[in-house]
LUMMILUM-871755 format. One record per residue: residue in one letter; y, x, z negated of N, C-alpha, C, CB in turn. Coordinates in nm, 3 decimals. Glycine has a CB too. Example, Ala and Ser with C-alpha at 12.3 -4.5 7.8 and 13.67 -1.06 7.14 Angstrom:
2
{site "A"; {-0.569; 1.319; -0.780}; {-0.450; 1.230; -0.780}; {-0.330; 1.320; -0.780}; {-0.447; 1.131; -0.905}}
{site "S"; {-0.225; 1.285; -0.708}; {-0.106; 1.367; -0.714}; {0.003; 1.290; -0.787}; {-0.060; 1.408; -0.572}}
This chain:
177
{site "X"; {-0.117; 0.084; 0.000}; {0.000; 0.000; 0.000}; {0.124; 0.090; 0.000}; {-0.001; -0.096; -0.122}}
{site "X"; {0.215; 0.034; 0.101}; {0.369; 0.146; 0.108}; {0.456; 0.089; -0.015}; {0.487; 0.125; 0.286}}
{site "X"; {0.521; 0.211; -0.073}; {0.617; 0.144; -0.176}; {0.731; 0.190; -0.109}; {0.609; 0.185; -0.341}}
{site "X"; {0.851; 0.125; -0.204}; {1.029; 0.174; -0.139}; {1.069; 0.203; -0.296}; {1.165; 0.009; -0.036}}
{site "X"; {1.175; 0.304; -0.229}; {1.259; 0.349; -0.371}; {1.382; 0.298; -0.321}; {1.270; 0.528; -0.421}}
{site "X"; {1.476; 0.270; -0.388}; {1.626; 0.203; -0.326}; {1.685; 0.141; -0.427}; {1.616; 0.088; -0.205}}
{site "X"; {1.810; 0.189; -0.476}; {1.902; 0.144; -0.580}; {2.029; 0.135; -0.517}; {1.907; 0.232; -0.701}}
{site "X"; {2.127; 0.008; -0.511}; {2.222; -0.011; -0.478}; {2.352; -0.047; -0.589}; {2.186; -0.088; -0.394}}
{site "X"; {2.431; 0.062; -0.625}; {2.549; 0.071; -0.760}; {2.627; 0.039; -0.726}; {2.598; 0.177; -0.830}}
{site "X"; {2.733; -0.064; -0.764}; {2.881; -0.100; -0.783}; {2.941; -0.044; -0.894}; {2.904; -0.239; -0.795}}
{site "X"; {3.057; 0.056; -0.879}; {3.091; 0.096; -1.003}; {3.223; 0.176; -0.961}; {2.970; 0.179; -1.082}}
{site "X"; {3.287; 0.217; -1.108}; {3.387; 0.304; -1.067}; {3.307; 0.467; -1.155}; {3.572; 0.233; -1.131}}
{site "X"; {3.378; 0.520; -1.081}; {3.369; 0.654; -1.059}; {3.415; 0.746; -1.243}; {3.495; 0.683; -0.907}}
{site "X"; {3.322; 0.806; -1.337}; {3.345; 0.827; -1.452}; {3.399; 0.982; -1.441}; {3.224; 0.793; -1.537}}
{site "X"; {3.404; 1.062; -1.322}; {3.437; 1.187; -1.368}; {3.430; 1.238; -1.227}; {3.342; 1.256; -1.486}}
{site "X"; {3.545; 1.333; -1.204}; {3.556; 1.391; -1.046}; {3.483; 1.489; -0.975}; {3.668; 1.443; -1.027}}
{site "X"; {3.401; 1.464; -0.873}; {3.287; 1.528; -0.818}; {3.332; 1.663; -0.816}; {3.241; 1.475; -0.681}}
{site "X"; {3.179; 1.724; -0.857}; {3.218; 1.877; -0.851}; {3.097; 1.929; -0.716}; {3.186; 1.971; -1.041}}
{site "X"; {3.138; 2.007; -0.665}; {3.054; 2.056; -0.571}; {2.971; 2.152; -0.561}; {3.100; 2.072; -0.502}}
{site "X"; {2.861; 2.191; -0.546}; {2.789; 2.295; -0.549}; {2.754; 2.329; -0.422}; {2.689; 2.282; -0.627}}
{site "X"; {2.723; 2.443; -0.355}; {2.705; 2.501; -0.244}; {2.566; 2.590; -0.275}; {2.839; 2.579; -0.201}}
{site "X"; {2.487; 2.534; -0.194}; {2.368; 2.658; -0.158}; {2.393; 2.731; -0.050}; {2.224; 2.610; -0.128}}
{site "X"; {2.237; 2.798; -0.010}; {2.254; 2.866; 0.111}; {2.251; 2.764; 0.229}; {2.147; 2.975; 0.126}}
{site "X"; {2.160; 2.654; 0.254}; {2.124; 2.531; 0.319}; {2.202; 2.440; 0.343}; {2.045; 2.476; 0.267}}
{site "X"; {2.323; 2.389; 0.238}; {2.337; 2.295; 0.203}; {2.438; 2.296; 0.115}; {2.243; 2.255; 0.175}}
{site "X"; {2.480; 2.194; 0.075}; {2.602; 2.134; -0.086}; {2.553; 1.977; -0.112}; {2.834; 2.121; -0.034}}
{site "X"; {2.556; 2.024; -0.238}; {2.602; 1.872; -0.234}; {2.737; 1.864; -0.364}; {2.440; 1.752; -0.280}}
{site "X"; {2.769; 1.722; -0.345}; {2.883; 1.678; -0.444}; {2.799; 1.591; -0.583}; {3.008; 1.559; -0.346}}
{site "X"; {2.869; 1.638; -0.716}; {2.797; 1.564; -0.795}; {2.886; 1.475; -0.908}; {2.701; 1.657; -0.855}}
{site "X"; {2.888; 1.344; -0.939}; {2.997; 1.302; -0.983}; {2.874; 1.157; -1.079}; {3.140; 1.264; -0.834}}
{site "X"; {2.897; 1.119; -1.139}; {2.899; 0.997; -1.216}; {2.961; 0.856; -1.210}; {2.933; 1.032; -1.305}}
{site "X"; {2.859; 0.775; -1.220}; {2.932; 0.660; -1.196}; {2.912; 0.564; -1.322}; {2.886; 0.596; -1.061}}
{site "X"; {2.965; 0.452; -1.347}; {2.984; 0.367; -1.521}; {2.981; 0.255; -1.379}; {3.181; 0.392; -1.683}}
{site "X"; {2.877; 0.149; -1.474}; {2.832; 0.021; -1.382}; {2.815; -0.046; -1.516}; {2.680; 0.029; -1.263}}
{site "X"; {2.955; -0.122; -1.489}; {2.972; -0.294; -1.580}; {2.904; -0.390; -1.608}; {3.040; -0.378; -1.540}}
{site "X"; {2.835; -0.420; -1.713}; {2.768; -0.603; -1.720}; {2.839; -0.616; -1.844}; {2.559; -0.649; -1.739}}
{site "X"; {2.901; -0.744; -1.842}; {2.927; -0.865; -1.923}; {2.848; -0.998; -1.968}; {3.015; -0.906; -1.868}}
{site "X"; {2.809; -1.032; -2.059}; {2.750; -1.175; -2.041}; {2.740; -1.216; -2.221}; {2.567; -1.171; -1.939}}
{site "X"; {2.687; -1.360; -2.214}; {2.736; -1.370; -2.346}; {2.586; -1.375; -2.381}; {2.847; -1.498; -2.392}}
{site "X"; {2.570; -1.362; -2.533}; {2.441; -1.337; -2.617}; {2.427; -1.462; -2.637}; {2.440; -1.247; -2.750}}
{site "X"; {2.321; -1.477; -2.755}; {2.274; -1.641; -2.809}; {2.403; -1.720; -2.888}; {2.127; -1.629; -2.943}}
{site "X"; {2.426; -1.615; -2.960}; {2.548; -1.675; -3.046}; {2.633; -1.725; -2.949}; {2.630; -1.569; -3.142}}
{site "X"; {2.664; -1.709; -2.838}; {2.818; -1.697; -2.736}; {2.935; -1.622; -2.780}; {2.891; -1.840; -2.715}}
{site "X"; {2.874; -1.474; -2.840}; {2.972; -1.376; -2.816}; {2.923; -1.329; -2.660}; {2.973; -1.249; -2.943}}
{site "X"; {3.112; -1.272; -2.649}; {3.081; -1.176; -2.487}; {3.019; -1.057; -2.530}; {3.233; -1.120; -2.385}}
{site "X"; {2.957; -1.014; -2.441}; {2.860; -0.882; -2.472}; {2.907; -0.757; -2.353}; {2.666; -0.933; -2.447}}
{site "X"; {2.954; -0.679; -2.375}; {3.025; -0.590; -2.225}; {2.897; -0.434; -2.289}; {3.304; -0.539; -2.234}}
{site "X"; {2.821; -0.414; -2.167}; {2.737; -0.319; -2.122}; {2.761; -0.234; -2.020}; {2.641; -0.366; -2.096}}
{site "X"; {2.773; -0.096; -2.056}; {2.798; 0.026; -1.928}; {2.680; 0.111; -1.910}; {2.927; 0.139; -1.963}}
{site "X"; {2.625; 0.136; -1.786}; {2.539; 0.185; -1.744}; {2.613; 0.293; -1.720}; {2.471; 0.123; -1.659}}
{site "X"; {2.540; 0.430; -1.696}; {2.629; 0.556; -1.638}; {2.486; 0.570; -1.595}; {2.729; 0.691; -1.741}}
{site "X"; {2.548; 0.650; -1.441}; {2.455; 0.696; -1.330}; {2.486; 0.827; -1.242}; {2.447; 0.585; -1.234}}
{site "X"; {2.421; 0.925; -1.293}; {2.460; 1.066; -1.185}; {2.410; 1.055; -1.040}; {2.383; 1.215; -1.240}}
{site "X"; {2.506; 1.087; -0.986}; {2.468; 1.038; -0.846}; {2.482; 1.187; -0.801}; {2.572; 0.909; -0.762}}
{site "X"; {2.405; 1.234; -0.686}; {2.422; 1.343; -0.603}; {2.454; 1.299; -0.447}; {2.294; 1.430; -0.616}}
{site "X"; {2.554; 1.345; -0.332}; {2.564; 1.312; -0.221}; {2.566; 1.467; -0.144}; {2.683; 1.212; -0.209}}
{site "X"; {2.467; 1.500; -0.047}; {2.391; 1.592; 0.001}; {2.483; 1.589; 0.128}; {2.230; 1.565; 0.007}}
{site "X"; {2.472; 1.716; 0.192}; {2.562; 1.792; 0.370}; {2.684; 1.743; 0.323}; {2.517; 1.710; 0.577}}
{site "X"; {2.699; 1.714; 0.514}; {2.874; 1.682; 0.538}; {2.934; 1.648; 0.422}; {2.914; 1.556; 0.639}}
{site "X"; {2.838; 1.473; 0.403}; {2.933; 1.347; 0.372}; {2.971; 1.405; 0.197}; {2.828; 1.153; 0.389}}
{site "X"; {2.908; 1.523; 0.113}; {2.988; 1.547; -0.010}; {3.128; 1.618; 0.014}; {2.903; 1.634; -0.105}}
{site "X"; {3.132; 1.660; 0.165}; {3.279; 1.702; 0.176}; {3.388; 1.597; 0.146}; {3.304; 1.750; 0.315}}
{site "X"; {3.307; 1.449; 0.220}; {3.425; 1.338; 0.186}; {3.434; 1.311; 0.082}; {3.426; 1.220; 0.235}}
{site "X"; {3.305; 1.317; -0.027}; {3.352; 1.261; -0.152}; {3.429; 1.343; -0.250}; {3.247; 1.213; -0.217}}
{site "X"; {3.465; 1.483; -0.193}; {3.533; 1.570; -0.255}; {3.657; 1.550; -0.202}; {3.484; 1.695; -0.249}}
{site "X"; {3.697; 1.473; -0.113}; {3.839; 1.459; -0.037}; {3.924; 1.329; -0.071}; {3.813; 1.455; 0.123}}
{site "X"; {3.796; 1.267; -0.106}; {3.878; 1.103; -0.144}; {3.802; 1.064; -0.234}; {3.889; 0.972; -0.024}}
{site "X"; {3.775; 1.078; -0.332}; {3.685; 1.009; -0.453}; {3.709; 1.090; -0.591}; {3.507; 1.014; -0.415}}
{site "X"; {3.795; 1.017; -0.645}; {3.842; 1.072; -0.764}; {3.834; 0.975; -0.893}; {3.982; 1.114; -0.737}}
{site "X"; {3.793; 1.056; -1.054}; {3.802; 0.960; -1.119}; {3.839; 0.814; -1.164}; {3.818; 0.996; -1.145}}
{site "X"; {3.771; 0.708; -1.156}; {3.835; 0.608; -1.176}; {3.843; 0.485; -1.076}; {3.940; 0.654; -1.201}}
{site "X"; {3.782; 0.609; -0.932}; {3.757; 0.484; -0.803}; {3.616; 0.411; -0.756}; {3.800; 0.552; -0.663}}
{site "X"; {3.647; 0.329; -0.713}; {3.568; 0.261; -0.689}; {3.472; 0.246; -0.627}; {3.598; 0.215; -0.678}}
{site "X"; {3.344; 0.254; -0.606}; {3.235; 0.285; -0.516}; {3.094; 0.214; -0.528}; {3.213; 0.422; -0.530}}
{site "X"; {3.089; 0.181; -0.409}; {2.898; 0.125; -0.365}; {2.842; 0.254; -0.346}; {2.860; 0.018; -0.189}}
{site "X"; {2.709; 0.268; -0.394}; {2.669; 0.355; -0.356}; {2.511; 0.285; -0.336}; {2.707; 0.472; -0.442}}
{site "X"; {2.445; 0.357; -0.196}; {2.264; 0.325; -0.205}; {2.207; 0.474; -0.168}; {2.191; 0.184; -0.063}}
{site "X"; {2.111; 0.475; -0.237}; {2.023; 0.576; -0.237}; {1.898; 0.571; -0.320}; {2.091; 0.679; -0.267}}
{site "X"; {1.816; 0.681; -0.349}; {1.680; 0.615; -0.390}; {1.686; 0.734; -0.556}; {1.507; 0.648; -0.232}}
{site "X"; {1.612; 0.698; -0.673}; {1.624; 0.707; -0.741}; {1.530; 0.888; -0.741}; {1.611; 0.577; -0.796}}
{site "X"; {1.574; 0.976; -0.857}; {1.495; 1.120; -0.814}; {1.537; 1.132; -0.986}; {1.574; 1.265; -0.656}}
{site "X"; {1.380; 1.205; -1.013}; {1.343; 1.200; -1.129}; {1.360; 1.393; -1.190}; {1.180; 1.117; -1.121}}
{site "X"; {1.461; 1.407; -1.244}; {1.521; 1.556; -1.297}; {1.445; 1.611; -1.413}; {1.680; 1.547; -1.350}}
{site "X"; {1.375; 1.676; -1.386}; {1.308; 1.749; -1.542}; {1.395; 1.887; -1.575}; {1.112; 1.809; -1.523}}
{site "X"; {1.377; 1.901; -1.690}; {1.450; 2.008; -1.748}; {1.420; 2.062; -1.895}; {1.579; 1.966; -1.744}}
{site "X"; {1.405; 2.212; -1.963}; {1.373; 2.266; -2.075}; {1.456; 2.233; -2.131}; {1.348; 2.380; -2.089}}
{site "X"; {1.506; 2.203; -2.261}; {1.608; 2.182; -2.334}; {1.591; 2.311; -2.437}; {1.606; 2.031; -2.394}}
{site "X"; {1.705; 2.357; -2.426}; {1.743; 2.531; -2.467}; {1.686; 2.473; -2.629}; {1.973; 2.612; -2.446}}
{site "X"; {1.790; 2.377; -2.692}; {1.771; 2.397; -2.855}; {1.629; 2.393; -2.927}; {1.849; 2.283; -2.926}}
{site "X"; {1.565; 2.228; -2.834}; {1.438; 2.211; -2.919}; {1.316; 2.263; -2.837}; {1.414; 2.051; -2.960}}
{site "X"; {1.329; 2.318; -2.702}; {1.228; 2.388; -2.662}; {1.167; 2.257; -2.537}; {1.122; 2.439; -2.809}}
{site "X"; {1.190; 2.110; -2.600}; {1.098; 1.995; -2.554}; {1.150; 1.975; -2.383}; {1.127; 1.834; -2.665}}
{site "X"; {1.039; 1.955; -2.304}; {1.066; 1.887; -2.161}; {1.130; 1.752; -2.127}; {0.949; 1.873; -2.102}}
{site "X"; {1.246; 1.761; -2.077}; {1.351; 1.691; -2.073}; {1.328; 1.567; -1.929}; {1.478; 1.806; -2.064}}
{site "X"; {1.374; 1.448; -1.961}; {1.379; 1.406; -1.792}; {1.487; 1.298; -1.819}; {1.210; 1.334; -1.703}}
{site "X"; {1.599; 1.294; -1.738}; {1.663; 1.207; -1.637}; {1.625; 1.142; -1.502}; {1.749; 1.266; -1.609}}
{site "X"; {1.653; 1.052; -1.557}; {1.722; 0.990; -1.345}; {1.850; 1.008; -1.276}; {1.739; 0.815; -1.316}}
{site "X"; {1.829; 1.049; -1.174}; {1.930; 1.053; -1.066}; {1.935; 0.983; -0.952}; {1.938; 1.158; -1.024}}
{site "X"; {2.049; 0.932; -0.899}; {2.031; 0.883; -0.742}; {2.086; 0.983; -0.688}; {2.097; 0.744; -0.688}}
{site "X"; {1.985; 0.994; -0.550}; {2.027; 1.042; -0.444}; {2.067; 0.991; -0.346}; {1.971; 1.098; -0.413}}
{site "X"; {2.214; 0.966; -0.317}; {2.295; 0.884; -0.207}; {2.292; 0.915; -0.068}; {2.430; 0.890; -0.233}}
{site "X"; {2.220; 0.799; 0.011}; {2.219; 0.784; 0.148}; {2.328; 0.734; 0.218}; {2.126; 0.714; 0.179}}
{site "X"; {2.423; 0.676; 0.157}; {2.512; 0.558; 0.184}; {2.652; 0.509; 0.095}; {2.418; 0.450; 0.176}}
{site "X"; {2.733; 0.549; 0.119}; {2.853; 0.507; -0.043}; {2.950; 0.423; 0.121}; {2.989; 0.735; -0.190}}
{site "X"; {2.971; 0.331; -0.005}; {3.113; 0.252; 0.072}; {3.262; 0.281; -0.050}; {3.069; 0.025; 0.091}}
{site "X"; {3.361; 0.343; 0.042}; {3.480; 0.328; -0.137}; {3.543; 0.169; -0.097}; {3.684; 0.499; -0.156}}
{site "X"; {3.557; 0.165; -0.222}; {3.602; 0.050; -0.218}; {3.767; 0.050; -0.311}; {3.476; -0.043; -0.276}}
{site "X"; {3.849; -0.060; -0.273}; {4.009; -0.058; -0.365}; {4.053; 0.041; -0.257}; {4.022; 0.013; -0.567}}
{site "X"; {4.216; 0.033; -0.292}; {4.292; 0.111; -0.250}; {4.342; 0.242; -0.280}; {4.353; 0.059; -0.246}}
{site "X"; {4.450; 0.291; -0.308}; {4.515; 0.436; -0.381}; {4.419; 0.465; -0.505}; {4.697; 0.415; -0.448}}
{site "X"; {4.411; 0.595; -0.523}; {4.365; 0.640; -0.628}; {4.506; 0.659; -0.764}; {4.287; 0.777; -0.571}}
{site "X"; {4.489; 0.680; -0.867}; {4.569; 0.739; -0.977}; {4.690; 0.801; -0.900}; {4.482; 0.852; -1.067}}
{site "X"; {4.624; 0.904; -0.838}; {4.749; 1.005; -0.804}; {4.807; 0.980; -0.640}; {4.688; 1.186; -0.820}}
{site "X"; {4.804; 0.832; -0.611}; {4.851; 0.750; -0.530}; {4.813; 0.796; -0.336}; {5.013; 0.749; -0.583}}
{site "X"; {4.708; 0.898; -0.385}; {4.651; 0.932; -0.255}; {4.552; 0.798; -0.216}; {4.562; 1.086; -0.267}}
{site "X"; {4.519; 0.798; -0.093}; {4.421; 0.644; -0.035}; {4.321; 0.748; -0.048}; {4.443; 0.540; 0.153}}
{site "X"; {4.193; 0.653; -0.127}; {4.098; 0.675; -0.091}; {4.006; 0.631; 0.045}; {4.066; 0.655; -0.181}}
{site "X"; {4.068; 0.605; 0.167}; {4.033; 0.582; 0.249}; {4.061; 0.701; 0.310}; {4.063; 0.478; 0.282}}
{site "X"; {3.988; 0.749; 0.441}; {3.972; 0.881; 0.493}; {4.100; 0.809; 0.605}; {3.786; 0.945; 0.554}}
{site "X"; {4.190; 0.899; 0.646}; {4.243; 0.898; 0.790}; {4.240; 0.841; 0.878}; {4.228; 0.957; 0.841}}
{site "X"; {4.304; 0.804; 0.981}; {4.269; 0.744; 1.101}; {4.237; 0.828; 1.151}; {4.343; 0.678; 1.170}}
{site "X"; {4.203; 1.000; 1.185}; {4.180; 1.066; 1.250}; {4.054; 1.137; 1.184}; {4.286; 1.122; 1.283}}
{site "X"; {3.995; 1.045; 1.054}; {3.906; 1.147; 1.020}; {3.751; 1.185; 1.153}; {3.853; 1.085; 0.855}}
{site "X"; {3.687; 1.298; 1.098}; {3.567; 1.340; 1.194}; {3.475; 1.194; 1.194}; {3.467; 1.495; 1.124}}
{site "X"; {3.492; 1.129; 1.312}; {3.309; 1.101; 1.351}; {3.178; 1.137; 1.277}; {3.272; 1.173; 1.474}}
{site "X"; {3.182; 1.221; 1.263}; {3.043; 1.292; 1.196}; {3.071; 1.236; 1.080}; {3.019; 1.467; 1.188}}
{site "X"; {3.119; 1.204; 1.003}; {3.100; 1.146; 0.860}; {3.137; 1.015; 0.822}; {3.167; 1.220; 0.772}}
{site "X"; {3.222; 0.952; 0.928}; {3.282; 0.797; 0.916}; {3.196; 0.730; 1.038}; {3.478; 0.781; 0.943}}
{site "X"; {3.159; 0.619; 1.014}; {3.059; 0.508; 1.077}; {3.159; 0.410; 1.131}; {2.947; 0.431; 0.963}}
{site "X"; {3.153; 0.457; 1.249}; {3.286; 0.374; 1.336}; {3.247; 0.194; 1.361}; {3.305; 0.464; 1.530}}
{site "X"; {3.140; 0.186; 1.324}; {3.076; 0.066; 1.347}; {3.145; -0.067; 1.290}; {2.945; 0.081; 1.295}}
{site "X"; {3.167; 0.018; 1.142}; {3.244; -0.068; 1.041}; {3.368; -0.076; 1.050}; {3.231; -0.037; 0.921}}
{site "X"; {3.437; -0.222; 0.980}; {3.604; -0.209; 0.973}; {3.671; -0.086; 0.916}; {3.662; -0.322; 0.884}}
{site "X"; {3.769; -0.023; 0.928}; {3.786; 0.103; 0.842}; {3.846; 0.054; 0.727}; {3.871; 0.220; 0.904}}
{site "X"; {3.821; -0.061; 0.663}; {3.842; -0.075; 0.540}; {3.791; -0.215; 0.495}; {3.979; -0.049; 0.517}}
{site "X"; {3.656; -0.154; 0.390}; {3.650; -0.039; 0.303}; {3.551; 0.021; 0.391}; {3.610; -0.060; 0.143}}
{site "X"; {3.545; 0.165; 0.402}; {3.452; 0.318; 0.464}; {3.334; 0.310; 0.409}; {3.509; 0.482; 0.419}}
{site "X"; {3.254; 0.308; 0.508}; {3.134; 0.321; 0.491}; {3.089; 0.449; 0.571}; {3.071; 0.197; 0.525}}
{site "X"; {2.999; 0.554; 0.455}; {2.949; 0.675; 0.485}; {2.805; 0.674; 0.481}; {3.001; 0.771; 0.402}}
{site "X"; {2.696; 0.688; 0.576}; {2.564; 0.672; 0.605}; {2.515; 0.804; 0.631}; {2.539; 0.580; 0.713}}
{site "X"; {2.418; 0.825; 0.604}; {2.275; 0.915; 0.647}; {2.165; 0.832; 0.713}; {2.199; 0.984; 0.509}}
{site "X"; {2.163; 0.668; 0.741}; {2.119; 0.635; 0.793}; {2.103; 0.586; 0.946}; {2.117; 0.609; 0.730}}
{site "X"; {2.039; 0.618; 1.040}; {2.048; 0.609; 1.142}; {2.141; 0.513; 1.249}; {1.952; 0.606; 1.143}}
{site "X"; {2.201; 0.518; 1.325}; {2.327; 0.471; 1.369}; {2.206; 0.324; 1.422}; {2.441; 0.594; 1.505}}
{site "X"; {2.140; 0.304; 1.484}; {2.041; 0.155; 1.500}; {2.062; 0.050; 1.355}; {1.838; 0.208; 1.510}}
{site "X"; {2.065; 0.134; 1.244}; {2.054; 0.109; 1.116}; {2.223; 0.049; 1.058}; {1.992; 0.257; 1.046}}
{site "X"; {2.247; 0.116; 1.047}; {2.421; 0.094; 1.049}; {2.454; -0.022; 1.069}; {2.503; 0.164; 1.151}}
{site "X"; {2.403; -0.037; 1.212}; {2.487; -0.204; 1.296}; {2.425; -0.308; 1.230}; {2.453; -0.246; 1.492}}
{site "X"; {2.318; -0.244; 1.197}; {2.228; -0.409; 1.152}; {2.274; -0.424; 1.014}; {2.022; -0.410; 1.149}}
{site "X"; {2.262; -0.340; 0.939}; {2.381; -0.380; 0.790}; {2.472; -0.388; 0.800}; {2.410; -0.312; 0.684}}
{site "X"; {2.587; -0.355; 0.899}; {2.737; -0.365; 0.889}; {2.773; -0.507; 0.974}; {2.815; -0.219; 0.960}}
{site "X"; {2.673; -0.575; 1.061}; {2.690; -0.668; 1.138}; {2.624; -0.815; 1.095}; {2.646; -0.617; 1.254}}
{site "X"; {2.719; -0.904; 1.085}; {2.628; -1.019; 1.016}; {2.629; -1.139; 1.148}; {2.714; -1.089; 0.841}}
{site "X"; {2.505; -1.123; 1.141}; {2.453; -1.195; 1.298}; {2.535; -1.345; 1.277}; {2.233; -1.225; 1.317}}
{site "X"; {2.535; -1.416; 1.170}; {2.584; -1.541; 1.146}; {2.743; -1.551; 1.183}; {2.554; -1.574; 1.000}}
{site "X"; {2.827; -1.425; 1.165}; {2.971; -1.425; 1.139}; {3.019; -1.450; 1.320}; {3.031; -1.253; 1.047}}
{site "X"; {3.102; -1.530; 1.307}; {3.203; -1.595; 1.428}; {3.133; -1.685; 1.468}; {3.250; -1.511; 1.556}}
{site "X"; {2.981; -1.736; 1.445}; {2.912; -1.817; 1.507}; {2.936; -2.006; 1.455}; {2.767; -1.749; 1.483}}
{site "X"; {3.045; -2.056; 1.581}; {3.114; -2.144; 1.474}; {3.010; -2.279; 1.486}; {3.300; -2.182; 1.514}}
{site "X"; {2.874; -2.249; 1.515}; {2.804; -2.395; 1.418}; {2.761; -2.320; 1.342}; {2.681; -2.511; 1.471}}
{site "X"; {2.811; -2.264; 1.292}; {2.738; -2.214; 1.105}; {2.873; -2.244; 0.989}; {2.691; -1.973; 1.088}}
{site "X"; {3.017; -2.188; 1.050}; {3.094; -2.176; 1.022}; {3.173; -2.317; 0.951}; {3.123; -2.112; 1.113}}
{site "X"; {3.238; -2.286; 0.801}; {3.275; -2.387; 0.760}; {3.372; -2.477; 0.801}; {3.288; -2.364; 0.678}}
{site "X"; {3.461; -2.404; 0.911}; {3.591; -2.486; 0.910}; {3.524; -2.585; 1.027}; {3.757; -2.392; 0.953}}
{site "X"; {3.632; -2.711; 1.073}; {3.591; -2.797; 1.096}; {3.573; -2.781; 1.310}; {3.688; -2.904; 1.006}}
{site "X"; {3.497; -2.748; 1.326}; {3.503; -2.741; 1.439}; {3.426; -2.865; 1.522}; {3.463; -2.617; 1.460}}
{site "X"; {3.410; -2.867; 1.661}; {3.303; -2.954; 1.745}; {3.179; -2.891; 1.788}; {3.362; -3.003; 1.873}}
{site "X"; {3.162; -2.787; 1.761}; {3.015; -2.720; 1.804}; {2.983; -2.736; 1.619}; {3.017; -2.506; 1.902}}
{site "X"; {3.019; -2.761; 1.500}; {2.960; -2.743; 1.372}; {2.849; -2.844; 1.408}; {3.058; -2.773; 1.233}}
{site "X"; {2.727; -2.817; 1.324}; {2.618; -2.894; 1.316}; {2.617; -2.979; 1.215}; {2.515; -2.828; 1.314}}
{site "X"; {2.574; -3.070; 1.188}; {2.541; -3.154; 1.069}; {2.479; -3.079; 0.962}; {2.452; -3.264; 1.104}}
{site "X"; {2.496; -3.083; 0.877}; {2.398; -3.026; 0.736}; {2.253; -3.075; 0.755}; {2.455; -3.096; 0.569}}
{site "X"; {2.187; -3.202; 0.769}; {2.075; -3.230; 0.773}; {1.994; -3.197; 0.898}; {2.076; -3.345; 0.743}}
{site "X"; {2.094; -3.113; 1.018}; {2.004; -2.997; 1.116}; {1.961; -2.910; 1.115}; {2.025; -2.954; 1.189}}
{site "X"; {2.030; -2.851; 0.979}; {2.012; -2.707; 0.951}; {1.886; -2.682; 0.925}; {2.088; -2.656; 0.845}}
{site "X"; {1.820; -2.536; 0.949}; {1.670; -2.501; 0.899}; {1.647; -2.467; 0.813}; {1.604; -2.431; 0.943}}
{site "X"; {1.721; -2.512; 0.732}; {1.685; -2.433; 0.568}; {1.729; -2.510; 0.445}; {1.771; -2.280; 0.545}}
């Protein structure tokens, strides 16, 4: 039986990517804090933060070192990678999770220090997915076939689906679902 790994984060950004460079490769490494709210039995509100180290591998950590700064906003998908490590004090074998990002969209406008986190109108091809509106940027490692079919929603402009009141809309009790 095939399994899938795949985690998709909404969150803002807890601390500003730092970059590491190999011989192969870089990647950018930064943290993300992912919000839940909801109320308990009693009906107090209950506010929960997840924090998630994310790694983004080649080119595309150049962008997140160019426009992604504490505090902004970001989708991120990628598949989850399991970090072991000695821990110096007690000697014991250590493990985290990490995502490894295939895919970040930023999301919001200006950062803090009133730069856009949106890349350029002139940014490189090679790292911006022209497919999409340029706002909000979507950055992929996934194959450009791949791209269109998530960035494109077969239903959108199609006005018998569409709510407003048109003469091609269908009745509700035609619909297939």
């Amino acid at each position: 039986m095939a399994s899938y790994n795949k985690i998709t984060l909404v969150g803002n950004v807890g601390s500003d990517p730092q970059l590491k460079v190999f011989e192969q490769s870089k990647v950018a490494e930064f943290s993300v804090a992912v919000n839940e709210s909801y109320n308990d039995r009693n009906g107090q509100r209950v506010e929960k933060t997840d924090w998630f180290r994310i790694g983004v591998w080649g080119q595309r950590a150049d962008v997140i070192m160019n426009y992604v700064k504490r505090g902004a906003q970001i989708m991120i998908e990628g598949k989850l990678t399991v970090r072991t490590w000695q821990d110096a004090a007690s000697g014991k074998e250590r493990f985290g999770l990490d995502v490894r990002a295939s895919d970040f969209v930023l999301l919001g406008g200006p950062n803090s220090d009133g730069r856009s986190q949106l890349p350029p109108p002139g940014a490189p091809s090679s790292a911006f997915n022209s497919n999409v509106a340029s706002s909000p940027s979507t950055y992929s490692t996934a194959p450009q076939s791949h791209q269109s079919a998530v960035a494109h929603d077969p239903l959108a402009g199609n006005s018998q689906y569409s709510s407003g009141g048109g003469s091609n809309q269908q009745d509700n009790d035609d619909l297939p679902f």
